[in-house]
N, CA, C and O atoms as a MOPAC input file, in Angstrom:
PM7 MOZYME 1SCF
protein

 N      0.84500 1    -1.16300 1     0.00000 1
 C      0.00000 1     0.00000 1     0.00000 1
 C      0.89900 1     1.23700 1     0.00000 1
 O      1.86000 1     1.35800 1     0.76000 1
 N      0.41700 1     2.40700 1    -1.15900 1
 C      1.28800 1     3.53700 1    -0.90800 1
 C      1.14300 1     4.33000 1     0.05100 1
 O      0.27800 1     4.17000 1     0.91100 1
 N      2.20500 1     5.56600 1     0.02700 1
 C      1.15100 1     6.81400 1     1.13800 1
 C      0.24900 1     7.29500 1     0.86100 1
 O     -0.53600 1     7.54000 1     1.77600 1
 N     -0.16000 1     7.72400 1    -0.67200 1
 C     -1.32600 1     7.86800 1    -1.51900 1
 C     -2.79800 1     7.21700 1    -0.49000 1
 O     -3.65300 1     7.72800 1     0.23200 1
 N     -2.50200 1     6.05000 1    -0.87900 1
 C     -3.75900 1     4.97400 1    -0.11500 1
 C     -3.82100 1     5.08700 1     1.23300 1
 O     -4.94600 1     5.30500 1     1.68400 1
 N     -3.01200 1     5.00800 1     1.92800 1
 C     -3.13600 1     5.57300 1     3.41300 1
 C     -3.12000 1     6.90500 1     3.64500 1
 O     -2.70300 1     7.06300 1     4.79300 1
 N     -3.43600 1     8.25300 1     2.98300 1
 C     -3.28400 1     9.06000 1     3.28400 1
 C     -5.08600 1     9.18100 1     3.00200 1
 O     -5.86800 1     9.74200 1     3.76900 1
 N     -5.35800 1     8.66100 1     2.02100 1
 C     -6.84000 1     8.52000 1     1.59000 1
 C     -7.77300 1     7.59600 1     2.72100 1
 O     -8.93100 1     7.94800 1     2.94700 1
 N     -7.29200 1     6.61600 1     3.28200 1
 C     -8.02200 1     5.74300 1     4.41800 1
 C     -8.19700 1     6.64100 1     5.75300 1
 O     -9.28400 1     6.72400 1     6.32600 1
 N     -6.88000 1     7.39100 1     6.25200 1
 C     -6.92800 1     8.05000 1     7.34700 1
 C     -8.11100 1     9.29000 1     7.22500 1
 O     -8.85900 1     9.54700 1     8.16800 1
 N     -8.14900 1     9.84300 1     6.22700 1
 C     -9.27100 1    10.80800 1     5.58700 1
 C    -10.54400 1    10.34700 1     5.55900 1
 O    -11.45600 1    11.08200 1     5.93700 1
 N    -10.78600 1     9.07300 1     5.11000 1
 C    -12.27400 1     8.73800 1     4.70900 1
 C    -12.14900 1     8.30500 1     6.23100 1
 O    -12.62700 1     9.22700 1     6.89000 1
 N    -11.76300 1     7.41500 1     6.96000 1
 C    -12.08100 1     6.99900 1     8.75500 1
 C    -12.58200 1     8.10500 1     9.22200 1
 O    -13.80400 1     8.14700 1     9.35900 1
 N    -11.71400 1     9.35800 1     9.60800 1
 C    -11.90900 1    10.25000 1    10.23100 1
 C    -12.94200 1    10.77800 1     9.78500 1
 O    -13.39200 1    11.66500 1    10.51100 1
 N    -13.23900 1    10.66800 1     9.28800 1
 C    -14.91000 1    11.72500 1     8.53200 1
 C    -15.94900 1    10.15900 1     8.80100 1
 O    -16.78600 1     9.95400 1     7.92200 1
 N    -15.89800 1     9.44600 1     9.60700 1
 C    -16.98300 1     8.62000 1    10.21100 1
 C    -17.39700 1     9.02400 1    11.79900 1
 O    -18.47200 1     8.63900 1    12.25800 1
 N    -16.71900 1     9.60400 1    12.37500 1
 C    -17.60100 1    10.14600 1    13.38500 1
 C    -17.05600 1    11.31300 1    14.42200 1
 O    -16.05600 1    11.08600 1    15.10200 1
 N    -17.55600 1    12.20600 1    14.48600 1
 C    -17.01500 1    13.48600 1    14.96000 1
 C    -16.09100 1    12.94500 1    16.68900 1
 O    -15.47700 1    13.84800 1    17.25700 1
 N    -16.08800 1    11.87100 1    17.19000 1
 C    -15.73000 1    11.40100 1    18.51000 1
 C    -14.24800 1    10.64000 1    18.01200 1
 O    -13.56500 1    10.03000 1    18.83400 1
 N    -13.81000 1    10.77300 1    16.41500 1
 C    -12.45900 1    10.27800 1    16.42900 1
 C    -11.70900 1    11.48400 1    16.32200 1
 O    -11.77200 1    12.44500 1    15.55600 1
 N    -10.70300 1    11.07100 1    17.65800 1
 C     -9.37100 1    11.89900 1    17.85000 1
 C     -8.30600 1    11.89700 1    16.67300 1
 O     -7.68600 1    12.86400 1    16.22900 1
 N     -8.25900 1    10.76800 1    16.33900 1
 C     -6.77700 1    10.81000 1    15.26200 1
 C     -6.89100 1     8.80300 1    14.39400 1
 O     -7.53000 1     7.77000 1    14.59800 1
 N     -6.08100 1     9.18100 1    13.67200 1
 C     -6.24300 1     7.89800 1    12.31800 1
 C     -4.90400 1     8.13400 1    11.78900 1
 O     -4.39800 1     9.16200 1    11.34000 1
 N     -4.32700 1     6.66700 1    11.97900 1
 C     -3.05900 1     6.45200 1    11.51700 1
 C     -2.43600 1     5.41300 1    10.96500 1
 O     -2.29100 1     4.69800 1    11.95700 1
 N     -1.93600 1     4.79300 1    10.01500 1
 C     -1.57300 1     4.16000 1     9.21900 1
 C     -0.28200 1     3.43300 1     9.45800 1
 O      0.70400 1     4.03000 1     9.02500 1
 N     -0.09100 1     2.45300 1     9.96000 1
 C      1.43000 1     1.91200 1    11.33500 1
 C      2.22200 1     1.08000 1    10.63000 1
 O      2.10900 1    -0.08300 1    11.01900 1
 N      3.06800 1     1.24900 1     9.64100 1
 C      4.15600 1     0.51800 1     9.46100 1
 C      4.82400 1    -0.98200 1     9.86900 1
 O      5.14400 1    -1.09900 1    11.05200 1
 N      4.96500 1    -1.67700 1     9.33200 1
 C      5.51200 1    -3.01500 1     9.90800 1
 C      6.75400 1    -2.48900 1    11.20600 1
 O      6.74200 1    -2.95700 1    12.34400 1
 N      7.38400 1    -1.83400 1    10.90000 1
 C      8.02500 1    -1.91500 1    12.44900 1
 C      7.81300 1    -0.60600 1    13.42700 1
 O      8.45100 1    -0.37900 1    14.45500 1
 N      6.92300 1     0.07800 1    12.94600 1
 C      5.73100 1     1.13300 1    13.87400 1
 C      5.82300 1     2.04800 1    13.34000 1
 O      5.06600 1     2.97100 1    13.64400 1
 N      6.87700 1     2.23200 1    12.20500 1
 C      6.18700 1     3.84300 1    11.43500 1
 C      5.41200 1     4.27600 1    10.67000 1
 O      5.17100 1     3.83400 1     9.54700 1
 N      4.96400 1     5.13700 1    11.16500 1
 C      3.72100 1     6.40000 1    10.77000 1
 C      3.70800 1     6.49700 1     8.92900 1
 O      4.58700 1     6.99400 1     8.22600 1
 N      2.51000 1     5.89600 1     8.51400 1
 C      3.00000 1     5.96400 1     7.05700 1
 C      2.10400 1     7.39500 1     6.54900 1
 O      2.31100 1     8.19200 1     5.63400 1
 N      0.99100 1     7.30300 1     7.62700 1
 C     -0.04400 1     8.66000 1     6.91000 1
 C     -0.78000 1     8.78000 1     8.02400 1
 O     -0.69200 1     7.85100 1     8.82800 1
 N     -1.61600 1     9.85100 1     8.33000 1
 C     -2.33900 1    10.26000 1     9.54200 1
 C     -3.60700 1    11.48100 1     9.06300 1
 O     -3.61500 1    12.28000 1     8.12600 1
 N     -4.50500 1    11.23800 1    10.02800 1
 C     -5.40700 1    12.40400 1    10.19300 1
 C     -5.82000 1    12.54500 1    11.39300 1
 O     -6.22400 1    11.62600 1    12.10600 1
 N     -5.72900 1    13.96600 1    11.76100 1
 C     -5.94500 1    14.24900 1    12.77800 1
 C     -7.33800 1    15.58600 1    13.20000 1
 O     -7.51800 1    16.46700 1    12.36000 1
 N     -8.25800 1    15.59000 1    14.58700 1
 C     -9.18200 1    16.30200 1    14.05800 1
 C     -8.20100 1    17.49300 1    14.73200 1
 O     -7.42200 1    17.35100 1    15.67400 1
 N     -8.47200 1    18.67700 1    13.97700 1
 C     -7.77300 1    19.68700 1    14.22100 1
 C     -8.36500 1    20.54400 1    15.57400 1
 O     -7.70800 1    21.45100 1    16.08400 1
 N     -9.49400 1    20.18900 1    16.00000 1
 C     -9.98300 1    21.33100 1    16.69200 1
 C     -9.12700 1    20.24300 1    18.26400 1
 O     -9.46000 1    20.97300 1    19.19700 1
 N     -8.59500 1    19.45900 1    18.70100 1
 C     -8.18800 1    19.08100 1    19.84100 1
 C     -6.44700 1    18.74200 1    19.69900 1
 O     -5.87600 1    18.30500 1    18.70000 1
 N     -5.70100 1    19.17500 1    21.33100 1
 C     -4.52300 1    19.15600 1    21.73400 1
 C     -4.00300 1    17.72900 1    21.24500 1
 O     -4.85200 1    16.94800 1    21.67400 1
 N     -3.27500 1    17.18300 1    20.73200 1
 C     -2.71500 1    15.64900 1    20.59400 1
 C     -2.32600 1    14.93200 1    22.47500 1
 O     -1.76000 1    15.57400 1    23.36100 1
 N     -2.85900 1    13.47000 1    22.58600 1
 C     -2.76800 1    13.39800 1    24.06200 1
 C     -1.18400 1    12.45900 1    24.17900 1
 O     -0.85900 1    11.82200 1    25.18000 1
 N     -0.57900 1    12.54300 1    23.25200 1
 C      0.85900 1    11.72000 1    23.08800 1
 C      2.01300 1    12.50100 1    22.38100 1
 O      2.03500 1    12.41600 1    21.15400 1
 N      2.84000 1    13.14900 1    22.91100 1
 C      3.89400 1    13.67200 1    22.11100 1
 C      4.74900 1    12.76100 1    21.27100 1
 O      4.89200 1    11.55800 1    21.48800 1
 N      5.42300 1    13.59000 1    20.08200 1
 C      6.09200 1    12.52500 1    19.16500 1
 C      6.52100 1    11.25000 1    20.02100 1
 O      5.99600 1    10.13800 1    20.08100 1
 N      7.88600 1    11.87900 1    20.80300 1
 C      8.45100 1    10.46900 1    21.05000 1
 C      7.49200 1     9.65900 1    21.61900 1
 O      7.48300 1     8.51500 1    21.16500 1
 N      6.42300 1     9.98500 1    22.75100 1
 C      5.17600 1     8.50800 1    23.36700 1
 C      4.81600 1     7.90600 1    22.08900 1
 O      4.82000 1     6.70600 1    21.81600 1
 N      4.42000 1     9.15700 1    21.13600 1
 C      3.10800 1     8.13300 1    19.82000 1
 C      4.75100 1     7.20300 1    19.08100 1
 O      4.61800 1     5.97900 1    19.05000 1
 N      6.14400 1     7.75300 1    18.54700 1
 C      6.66200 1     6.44400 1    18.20500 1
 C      6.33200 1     5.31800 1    19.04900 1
 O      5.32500 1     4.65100 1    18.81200 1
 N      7.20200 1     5.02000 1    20.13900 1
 C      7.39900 1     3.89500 1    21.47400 1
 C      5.45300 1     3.33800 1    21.44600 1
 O      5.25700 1     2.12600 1    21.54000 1
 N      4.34200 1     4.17200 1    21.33400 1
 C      3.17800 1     3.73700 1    21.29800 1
 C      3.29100 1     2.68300 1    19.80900 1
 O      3.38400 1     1.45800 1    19.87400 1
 N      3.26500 1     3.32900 1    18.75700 1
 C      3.54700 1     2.47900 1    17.40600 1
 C      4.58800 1     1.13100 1    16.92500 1
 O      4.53400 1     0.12300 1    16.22200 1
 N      5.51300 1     1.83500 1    17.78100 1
 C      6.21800 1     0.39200 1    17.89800 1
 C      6.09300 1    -0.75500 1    18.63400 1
 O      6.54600 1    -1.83300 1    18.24900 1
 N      5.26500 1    -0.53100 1    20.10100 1
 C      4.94400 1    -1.75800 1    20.82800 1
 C      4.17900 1    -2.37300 1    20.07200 1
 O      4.52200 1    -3.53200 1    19.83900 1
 N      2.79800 1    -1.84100 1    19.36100 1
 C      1.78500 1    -2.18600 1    18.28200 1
 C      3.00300 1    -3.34300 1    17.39900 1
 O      3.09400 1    -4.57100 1    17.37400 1
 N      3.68300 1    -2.39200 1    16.84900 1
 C      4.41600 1    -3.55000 1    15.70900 1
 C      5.21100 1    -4.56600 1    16.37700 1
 O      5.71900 1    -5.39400 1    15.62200 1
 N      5.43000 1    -4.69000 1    17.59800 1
 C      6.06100 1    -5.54000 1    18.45800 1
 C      5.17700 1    -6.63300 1    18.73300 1
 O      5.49000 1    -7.77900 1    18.41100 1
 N      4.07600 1    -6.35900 1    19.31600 1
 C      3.04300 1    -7.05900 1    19.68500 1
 C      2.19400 1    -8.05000 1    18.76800 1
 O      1.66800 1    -9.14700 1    18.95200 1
 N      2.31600 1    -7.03600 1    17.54000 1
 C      1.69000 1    -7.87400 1    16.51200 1
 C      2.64700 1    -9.19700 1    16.00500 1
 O      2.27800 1   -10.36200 1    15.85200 1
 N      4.04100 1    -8.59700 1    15.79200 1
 C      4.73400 1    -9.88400 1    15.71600 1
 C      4.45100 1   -11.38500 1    16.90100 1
 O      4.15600 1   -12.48000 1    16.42300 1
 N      4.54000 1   -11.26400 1    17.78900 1
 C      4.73400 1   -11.67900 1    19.25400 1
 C      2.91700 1   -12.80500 1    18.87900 1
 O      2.57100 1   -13.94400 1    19.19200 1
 N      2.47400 1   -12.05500 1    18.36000 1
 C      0.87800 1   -12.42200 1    18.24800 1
 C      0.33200 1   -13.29200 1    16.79400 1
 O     -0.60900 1   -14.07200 1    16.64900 1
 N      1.14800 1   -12.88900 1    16.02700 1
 C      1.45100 1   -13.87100 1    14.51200 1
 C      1.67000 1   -15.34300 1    15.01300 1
 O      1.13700 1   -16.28600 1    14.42900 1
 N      2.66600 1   -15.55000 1    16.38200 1
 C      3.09500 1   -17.18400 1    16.60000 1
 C      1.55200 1   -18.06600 1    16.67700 1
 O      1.55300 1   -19.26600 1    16.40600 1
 N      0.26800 1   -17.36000 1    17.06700 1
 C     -1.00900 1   -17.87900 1    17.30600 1
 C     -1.78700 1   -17.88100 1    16.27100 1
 O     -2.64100 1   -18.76300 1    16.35400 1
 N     -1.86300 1   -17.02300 1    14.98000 1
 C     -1.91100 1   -16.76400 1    13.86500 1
 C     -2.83400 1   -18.09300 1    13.55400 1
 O     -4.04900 1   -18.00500 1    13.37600 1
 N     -2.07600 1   -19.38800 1    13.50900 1
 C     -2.07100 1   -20.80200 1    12.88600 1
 C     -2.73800 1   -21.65600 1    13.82100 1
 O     -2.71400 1   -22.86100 1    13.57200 1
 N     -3.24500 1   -21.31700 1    14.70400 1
 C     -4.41100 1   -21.65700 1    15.51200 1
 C     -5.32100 1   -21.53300 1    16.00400 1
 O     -6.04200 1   -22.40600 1    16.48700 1
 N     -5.56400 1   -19.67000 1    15.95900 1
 C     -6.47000 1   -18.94600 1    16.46100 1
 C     -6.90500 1   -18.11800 1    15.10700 1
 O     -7.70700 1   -17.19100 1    15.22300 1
 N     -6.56600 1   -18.33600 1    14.30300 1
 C     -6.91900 1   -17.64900 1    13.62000 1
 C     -5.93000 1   -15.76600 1    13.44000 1
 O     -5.31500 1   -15.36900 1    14.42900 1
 N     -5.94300 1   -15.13100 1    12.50300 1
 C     -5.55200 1   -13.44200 1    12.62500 1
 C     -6.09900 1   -12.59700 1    12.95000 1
 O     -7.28800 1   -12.46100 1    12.66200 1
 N     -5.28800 1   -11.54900 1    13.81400 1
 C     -6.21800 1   -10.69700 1    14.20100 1
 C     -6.99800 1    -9.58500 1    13.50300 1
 O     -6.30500 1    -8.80400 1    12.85100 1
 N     -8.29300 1    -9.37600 1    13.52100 1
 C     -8.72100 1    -8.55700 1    13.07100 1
 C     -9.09000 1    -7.29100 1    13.37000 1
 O     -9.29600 1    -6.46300 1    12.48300 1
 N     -9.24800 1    -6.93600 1    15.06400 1
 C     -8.94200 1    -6.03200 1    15.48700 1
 C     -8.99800 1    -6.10400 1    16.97100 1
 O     -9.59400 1    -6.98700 1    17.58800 1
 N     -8.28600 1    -5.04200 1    17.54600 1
 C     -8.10800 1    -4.74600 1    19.31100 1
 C     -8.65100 1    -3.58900 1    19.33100 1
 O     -8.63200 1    -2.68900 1    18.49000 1
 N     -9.29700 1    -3.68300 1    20.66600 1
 C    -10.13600 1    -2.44000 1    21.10500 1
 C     -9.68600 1    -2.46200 1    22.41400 1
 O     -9.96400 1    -3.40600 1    23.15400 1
 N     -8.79400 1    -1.20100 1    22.89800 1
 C     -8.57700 1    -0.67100 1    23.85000 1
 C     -9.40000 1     0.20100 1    24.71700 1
 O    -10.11600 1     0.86700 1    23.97000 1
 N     -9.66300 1     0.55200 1    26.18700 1
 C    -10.51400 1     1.31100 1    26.43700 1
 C     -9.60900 1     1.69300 1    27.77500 1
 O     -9.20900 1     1.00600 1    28.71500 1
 N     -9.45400 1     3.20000 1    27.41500 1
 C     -8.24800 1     3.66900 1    28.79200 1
 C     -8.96900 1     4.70200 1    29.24700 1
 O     -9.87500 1     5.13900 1    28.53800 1
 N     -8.72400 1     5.21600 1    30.37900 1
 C     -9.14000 1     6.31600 1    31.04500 1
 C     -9.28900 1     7.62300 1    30.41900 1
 O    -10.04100 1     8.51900 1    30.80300 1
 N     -8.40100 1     7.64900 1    29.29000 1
 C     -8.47800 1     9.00600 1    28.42400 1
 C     -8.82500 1     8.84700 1    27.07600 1
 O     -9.02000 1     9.86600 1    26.41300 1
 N     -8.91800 1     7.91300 1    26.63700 1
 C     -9.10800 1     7.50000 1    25.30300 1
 C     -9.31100 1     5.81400 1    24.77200 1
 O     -8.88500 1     4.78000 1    25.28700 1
 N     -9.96800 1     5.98400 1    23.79600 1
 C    -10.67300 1     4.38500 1    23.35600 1
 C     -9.99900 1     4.40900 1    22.21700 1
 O    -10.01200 1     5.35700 1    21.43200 1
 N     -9.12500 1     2.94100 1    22.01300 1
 C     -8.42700 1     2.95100 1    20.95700 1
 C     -8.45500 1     1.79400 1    20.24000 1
 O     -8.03700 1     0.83800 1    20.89300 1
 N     -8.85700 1     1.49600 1    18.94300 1
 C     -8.98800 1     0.32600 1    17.56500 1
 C     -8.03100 1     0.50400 1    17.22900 1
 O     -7.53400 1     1.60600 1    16.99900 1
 N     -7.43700 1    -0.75000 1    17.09800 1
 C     -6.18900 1    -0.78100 1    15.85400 1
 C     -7.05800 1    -1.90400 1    15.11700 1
 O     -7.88200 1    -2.63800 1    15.66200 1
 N     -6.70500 1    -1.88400 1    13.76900 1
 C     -7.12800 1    -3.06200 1    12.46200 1
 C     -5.81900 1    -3.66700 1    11.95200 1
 O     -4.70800 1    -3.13800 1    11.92600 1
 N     -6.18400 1    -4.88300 1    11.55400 1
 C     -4.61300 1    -5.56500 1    10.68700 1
 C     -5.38800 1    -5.35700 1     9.39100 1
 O     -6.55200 1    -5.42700 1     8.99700 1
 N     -3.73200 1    -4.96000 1     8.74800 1
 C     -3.79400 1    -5.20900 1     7.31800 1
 C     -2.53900 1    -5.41900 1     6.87500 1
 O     -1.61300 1    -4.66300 1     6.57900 1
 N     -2.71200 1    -6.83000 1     6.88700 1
 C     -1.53400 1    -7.71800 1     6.98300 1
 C     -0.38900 1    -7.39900 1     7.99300 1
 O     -0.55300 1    -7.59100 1     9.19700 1
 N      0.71700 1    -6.93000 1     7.50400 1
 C      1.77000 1    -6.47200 1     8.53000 1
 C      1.69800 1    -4.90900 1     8.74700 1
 O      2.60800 1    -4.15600 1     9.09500 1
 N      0.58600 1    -4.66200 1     8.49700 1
 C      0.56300 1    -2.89000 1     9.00000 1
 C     -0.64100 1    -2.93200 1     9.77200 1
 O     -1.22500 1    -3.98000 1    10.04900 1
 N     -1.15600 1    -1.33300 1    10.25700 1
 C     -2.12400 1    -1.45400 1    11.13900 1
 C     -2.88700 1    -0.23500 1    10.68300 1
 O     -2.27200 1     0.65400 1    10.09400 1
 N     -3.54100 1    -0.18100 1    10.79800 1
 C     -5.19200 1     1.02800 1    10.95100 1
 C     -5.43400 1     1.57800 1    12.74700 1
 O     -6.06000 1     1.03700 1    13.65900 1
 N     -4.73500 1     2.69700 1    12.71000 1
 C     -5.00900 1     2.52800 1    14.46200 1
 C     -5.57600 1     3.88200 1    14.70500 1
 O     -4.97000 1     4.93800 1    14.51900 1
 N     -6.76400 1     3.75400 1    15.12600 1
 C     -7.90300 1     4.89600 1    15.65200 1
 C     -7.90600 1     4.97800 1    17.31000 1
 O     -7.97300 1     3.98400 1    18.03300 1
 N     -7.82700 1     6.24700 1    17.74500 1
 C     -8.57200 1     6.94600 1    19.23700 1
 C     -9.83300 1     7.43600 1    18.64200 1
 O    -10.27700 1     7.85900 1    17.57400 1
 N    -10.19100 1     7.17300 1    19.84900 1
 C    -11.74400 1     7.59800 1    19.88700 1
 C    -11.51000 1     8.20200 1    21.29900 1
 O    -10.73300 1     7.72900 1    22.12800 1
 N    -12.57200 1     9.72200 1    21.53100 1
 C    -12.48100 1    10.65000 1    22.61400 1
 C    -13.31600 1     9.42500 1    23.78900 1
 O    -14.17400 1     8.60200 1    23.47100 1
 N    -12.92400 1     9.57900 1    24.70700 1
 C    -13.29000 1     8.48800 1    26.03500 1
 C    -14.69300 1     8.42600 1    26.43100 1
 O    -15.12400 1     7.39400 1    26.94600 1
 N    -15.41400 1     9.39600 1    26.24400 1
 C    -17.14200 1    10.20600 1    26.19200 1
 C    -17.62300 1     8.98300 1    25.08900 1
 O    -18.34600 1     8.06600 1    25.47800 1
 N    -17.23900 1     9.05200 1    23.95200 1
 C    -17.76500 1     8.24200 1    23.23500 1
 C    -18.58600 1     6.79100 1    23.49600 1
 O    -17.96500 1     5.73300 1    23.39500 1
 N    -20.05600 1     6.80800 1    23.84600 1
 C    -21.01900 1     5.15300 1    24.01900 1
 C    -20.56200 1     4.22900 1    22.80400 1
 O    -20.31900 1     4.43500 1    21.61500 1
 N    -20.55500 1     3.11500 1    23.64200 1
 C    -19.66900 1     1.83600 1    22.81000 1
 C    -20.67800 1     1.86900 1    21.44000 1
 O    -20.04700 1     1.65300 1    20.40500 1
 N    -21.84400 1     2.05500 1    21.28800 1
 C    -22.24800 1     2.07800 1    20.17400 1
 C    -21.94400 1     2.61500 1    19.32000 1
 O    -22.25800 1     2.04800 1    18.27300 1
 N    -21.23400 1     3.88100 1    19.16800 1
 C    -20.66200 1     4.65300 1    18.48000 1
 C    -19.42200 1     3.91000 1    17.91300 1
 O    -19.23800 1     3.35300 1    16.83100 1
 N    -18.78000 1     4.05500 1    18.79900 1
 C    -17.23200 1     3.02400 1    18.73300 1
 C    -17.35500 1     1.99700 1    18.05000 1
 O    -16.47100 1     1.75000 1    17.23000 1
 N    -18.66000 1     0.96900 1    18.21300 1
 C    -19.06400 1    -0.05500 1    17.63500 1
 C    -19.34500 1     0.43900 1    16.38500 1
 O    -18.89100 1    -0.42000 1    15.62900 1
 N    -19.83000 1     1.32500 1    15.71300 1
 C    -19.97600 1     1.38800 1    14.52200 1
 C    -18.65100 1     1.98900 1    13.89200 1
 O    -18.28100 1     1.58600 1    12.78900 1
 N    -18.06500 1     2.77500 1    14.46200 1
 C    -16.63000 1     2.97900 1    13.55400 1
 C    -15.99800 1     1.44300 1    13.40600 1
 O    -15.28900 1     1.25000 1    12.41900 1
 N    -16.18200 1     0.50800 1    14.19100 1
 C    -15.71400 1    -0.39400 1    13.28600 1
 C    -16.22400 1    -1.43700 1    12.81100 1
 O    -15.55000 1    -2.45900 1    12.67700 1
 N    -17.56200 1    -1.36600 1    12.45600 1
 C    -18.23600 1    -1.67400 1    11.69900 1
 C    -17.97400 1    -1.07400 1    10.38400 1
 O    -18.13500 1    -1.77300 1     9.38300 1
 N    -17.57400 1     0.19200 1    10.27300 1
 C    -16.99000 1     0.70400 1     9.03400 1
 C    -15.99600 1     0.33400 1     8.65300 1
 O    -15.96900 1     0.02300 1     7.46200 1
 N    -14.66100 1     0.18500 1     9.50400 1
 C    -13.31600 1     0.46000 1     9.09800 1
 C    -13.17700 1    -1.69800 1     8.83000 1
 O    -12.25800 1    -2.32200 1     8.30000 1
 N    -14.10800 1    -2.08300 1     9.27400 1
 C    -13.77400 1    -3.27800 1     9.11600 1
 C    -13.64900 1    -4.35300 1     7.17000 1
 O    -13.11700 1    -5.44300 1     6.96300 1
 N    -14.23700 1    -3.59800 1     6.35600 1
 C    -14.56900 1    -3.74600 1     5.31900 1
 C    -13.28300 1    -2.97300 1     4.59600 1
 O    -12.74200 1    -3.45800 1     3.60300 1
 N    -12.83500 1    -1.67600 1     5.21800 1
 C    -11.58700 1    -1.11800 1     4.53200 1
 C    -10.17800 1    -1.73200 1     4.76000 1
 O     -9.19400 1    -1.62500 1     4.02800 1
 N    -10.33300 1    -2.59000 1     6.27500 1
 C     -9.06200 1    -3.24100 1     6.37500 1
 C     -8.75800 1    -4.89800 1     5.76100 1
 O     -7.83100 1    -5.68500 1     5.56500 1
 N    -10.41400 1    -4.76200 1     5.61200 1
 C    -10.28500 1    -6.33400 1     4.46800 1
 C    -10.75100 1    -6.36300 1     3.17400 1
 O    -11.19400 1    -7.36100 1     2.60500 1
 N    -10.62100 1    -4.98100 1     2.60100 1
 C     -9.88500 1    -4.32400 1     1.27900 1
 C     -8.38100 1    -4.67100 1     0.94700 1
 O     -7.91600 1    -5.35200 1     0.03300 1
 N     -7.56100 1    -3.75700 1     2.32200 1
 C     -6.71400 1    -3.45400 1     1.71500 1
 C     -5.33900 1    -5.09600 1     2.54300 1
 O     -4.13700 1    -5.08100 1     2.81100 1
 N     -6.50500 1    -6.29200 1     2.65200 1
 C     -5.49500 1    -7.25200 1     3.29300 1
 C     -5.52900 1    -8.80500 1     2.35600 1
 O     -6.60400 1    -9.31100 1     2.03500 1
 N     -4.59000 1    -9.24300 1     2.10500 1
 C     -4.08200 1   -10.18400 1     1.58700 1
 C     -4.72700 1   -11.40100 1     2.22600 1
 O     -5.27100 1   -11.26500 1     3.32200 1
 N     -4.70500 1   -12.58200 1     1.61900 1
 C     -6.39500 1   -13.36600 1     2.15500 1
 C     -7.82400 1   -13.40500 1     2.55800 1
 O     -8.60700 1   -12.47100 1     2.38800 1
 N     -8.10600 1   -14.52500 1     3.09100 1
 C     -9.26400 1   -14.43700 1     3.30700 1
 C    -10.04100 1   -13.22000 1     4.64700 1
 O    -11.26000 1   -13.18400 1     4.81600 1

């Protein structure tokens, strides 16, 4: 996938519901390939946290491939922290990784990935 295409995914996500903070596009070993962010709020991770944040992601996902062949792949994690609710999606060895503002009812949340779920098995290799 180019930056083209991830610069276009982070764009169309973010314009699914006014309660997403930021949309980012995660590199096989955690870098940032494309992003959107909503402009009207402070970022809650400075550069260096959001790398070390992106790279545990690409750490983890490796670490999580060894189960791959028995459990099946992952299709997505949903985080829920005190300050923020966070989806990541696989697509293949990269990731789709959304905050959502913490206010946000799981129904909401539930439907952003009800959306993003069809774009990350667009842009993923198998079934």
């Amino acid at each position: 996938m180019n930056r083209e295409e991830c610069t276009k995914i982070c764009d169309t996500i973010i314009g699914f519901s006014k309660s997403i903070r930021f949309v980012g596009i995660i590199g096989e070993t955690g870098d940032l390939m494309a992003y959107a962010r909503r402009g009207d709020l402070d970022p809650l991770l400075d550069s260096k946290s959001s790398h070390y944040q992106f790279s545990h992601i690409a750490i983890k996902t490796g670490l999580e491939a060894f189960f791959d062949k028995s459990l099946g792949k992952v299709k997505f994690v949903w985080e829920e922290r005190e300050g923020v609710q966070i989806i990541y999606f696989s697509i293949d060895k990269m990731h789709i990784w959304v905050s959502i503002d913490n206010t946000a009812v799981r129904s909401k949340v539930l439907r952003v990935i009800d959306l993003c779920l069809p774009i990350a098995r667009k842009y993923s290799s198998g079934p």
